[in-house]
N, C-alpha and C positions, 0 to 999 in steps of 0.2 A: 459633694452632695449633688444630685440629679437633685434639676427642678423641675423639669419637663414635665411633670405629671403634678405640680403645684398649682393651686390659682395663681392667676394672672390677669391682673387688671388695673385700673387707673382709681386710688384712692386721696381722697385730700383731707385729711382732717385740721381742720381749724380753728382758733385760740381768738378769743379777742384781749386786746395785750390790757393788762390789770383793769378788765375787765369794769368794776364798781367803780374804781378811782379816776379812770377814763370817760365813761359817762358824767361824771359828777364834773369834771374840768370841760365837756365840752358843755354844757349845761351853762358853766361860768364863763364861756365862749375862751376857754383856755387851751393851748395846745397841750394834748396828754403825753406826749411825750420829753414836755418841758415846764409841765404845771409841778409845783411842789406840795402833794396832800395825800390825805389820808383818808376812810373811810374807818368811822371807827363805830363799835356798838357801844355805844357808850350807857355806863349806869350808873343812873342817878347818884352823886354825893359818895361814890364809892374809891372813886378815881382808878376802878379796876375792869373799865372796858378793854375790849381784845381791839387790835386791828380788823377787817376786814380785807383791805386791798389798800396797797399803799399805789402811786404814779412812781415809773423807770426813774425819776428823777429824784423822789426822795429816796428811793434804793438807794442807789448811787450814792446822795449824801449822806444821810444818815446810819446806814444799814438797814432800816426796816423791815422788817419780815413780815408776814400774816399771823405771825406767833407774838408779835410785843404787844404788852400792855402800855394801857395810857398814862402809867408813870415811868414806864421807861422810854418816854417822846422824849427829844429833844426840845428845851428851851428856846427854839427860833422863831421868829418873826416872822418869818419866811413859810413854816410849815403851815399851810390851812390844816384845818382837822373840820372834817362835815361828819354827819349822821349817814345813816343809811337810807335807801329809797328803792326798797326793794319792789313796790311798782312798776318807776322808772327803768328797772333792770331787765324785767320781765318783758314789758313793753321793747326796749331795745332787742331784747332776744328775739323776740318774733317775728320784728321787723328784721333782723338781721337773716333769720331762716328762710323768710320771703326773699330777700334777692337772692338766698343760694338756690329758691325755688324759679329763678329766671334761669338758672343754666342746668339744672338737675330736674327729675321727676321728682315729684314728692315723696313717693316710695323708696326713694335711692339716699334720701337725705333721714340721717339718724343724730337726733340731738343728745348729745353725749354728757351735759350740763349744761349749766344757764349760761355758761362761755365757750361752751366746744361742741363742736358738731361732726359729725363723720359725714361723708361725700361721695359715691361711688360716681366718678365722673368716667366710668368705661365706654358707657355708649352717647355718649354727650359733648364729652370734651372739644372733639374734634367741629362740633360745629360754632366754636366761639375763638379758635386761633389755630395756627401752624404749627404748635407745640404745648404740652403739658405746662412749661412751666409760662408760657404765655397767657395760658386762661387761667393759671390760679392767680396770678397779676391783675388781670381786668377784676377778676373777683376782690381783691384785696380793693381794687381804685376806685370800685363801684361802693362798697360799703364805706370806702375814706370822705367820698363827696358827698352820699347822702346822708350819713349819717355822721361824719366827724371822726370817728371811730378807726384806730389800725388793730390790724390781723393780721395774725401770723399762718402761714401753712406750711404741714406737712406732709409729702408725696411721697407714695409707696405702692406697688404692687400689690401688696393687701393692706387691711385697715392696721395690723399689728406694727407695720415697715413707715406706715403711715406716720402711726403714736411716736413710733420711736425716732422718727426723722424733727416732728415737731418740739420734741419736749429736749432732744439734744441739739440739736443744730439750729432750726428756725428759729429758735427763741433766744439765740445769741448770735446771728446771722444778719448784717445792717439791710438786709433785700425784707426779712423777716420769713425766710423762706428755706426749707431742707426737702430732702432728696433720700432716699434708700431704696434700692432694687435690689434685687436676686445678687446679680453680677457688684455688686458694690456693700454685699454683708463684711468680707474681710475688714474692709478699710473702714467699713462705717458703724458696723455693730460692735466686732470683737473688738475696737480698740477702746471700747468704752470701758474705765479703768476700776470706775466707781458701782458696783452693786445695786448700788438703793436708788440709784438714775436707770436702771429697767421700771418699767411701770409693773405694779405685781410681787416688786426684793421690799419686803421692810425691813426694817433694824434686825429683827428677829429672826426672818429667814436667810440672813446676812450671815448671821451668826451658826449658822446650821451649816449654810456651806463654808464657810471658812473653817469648822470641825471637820471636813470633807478634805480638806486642802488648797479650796479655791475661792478664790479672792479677785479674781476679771472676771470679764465675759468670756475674753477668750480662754479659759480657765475652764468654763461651762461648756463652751461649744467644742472641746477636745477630751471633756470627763466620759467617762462609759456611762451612756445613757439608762442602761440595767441598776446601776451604782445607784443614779438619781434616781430613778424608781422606787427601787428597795429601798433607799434612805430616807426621801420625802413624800413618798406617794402618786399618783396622778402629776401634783403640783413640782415634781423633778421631770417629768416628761415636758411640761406646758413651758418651764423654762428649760429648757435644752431646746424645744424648739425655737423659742424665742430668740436665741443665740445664733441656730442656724436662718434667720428671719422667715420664717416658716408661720402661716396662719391657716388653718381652714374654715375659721369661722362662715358664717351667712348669717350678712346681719339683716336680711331679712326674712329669716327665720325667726317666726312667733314661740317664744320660751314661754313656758307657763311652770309656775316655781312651785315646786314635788308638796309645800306646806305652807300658806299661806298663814301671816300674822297682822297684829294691829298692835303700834305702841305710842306711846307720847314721849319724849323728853324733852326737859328744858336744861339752859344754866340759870340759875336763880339769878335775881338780880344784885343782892349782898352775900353774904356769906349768913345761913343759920344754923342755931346755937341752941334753939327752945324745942323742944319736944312739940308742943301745941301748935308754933308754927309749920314745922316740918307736917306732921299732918293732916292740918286741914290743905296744903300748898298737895300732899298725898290723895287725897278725898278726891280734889279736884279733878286732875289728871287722871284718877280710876274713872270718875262718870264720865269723862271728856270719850274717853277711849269705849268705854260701853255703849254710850251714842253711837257712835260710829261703827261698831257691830250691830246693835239696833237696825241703823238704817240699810245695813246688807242682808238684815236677815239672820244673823250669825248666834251662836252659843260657843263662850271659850269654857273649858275645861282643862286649860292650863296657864296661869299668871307668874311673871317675873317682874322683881323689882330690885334695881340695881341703883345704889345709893356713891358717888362722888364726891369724894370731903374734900376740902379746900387746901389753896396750895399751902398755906401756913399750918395745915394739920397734918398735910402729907411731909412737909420740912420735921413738924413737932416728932411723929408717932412711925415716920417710915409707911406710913399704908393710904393706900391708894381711894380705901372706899372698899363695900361688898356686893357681892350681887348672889340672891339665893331665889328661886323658883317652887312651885308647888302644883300638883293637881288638887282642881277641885271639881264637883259636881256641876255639869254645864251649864251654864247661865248668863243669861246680860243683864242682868241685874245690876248697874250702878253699884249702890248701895251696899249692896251685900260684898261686891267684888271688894268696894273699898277697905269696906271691915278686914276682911284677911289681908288685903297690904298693910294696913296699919299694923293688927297683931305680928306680920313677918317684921316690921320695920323696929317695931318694940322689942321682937326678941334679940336682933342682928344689932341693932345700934347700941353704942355705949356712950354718950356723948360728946361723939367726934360736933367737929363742924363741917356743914356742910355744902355743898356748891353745887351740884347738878344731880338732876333723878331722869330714872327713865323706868317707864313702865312697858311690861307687853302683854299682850293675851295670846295664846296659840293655841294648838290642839282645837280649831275651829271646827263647828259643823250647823251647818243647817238648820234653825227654830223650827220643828212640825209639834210642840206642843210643849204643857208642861208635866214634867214626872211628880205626879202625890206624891206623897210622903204620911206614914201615918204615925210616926211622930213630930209632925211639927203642924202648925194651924195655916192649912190652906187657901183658906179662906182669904189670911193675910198677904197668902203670896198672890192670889189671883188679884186681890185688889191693887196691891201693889205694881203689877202688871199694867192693867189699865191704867194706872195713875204715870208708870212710862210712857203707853201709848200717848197721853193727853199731853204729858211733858214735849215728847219728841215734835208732836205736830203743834205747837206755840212757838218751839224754837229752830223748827226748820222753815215757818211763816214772818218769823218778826228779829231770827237771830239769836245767837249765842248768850247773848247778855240779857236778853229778854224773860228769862228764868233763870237765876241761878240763887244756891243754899246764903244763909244768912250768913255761914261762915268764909264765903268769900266777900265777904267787908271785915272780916279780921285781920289783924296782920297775919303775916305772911303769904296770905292767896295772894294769886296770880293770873287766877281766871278773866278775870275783867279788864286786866292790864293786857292778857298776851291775846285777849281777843281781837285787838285791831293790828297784831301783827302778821307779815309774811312770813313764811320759813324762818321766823323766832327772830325776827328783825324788822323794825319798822315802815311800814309800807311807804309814807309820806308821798308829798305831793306837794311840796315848796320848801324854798330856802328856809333852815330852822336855824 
């Protein structure tokens, strides 16, 4: 393969190592590399909270993953188990972006999630050491000292060589630190043995090229690239280069997405079983999401609602949950949106039990007015209208909580509970 005509440059993408469970151990002035704990979302009385982020060291013991439930912890004395502090996380994130912003432009640093950042250290690097892997070192030492916190990086000639240096090598690497250039795809890329360790392979596209006959990377990066084409699409080209460590991305190129949406989803806090609570917990989530097209200006004219039954219905009945869509007559209307989730939810449901909803609106365009109708009473709808307008401006003054239906003080809403959280996690702000 000629690279000659590839980008070429100095990329560091960076990891901060289990993230949640690290902060939370330097918090309890513990080392995260030798604290024994957990970050768990835990729900109330159910004993069917998820992990979050476990510390290297309950790994190690336990096996913990991001995927165990909180009845399958371990009985130890030794394990802390905390809540989450999705504030605290935040906070460290942006402190953390700021000293990448001591050796980077700000333009050149792209935050990749609330623990990964990407780094174009090309015209920069050189004025903080004698070599690439010497300033991604001070980087790592400087966030150790102020912050308590270790980071892993990975070095690559584009941001792709990057990913893939970090998520194989740095992150089992005792420096916490990988390496992949052009001249080092052989030894570095194709020997990776496993599929689903490319960032982009899940189980399923796994399973597509192993109908193909190929099961490495090196597999990939010797398949006729036509083959992949014709077989998978676009996404046979994207991995074929991947293999050859090939990126031409520009990640500072502004993408603006061909159809823009709005959704809400939660995982419920227990498992439901009632019709009546399943939809007012629906209601909810429709005005939440109509808000929030309200405040852009927007009308959808296309809703989705996709329903998740729980694991012990999915063991019971084989099915996973359904997810069905509809056009309807544009509008941000709360109210009315909800009505038609409910009626979709009544026809599709049979009574599964259920665990997590997600709503969306799409087909969005622009509010310049409203369409009459001369069969229905307009009147109603203009009033109706206004009574949003009056709605929105109380609770973009006073907050979420500050208006809402009678029927979030019934069981099952969730309104009022998931108001004081983060990204569907508890914000906090002290030991609980």
């Amino acid at each position: 393969m000629d690279y000659s005509n590839e980008p070429h440059g100095v990329y560091f993408f960076i990891d901060n190592k289990s993230f949640y469970a690290s902060c939370e151990s330097v918090e309890r002035k513990l080392n995260p590399l030798k604290s024994i704990l957990v970050v768990m979302s835990q729900q109330a009385n159910t004993g069917g909270g998820l992990v979050l982020a476990s510390s290297p060291r309950a790994k190690e013991l336990f096996g913990i993953s991001n995927v165990t439930r909180q009845y399958d912890l371990p009985k130890d004395k030794r394990l802390l188990i905390v809540p989450p502090r999705m504030n605290l996380y935040i906070k460290r994130n942006l402190q953390i972006n700021q000293i990448f912003a001591e050796f980077a432009a700000e333009k050149d640093i792209l935050p990749y999630s609330i623990d990964e950042s990407l780094i174009d250290m090309t015209h920069s690097w050189k004025l903080f050491g004698k070599s690439v892997r010497e300033v991604a070192r001070k980087i790592q030492l400087t966030v150790r000292n102020r912050l308590g916190l270790y980071t892993t990086v990975g070095i690559g000639d584009n941001p792709m060589q990057a990913k893939l240096a970090l998520d194989i090598y740095a992150k089992h690497n005792h420096e916490l630190m990988g390496e992949i250039h052009y001249d080092s795809v052989p030894q570095k890329i194709w020997s990776i043995k496993h599929l689903t360790d490319i960032c982009g392979i899940g189980k399923h596209m796994e399973l597509r090229l192993n109908s193909l006959g190929i099961y490495t990377v090196n597999d990939i990066a010797h398949a006729n690239p036509y083959l992949l084409k014709d077989k998978l699409g676009v996404i046979g080209t994207q991995i074929f280069a991947t293999a050859w460590g090939i990126d031409r991305s520009n990640m500072k190129q502004q993408l603006k997405p061909q159809e823009r949406s709005y959704s809400n989803g939660q995982v419920l806090p227990r498992d439901y079983f009632k019709q009546a609570e399943s939809e007012v917990m629906i209601k909810e989530m429709a005005e939440q999401v109509a808000l929030r097209i309200r405040f852009h200006g927007l009308q959808t004219s296309w809703i989705s609602l996709a329903i998740g039954f729980s694991f012990a219905q999915k063991e019971k009945s084989g099915a996973r949950g359904f997810a069905h869509s509809m056009k309807i007559e544009a509008t941000d209307d709360g109210l009315l949106i909800a009505n038609r989730l409910v009626k979709m939810f009544r026809e599709y449901w049979h009574g599964e039990t259920i665990r997590n909803v997600m709503i969306d609106y799409g087909k969005l365009r622009p509010k310049c007015g409203n369409q009459l109708n001369l069969f229905v009473d307009n009147k109603a709808i203009i009033k109706r209208n206004r009574l949003n307008q009056v709605k929105d401006q109380i609770i973009q003054k006073f907050g979420t909580t500050s208006l809402v239906y009678a029927d979030s003080l019934e069981s099952g809403a969730t309104a009022i509970q998931r108001a004081g959280l983060v990204g569907g996690h508890r914000g906090g702000n002290s030991y609980e």
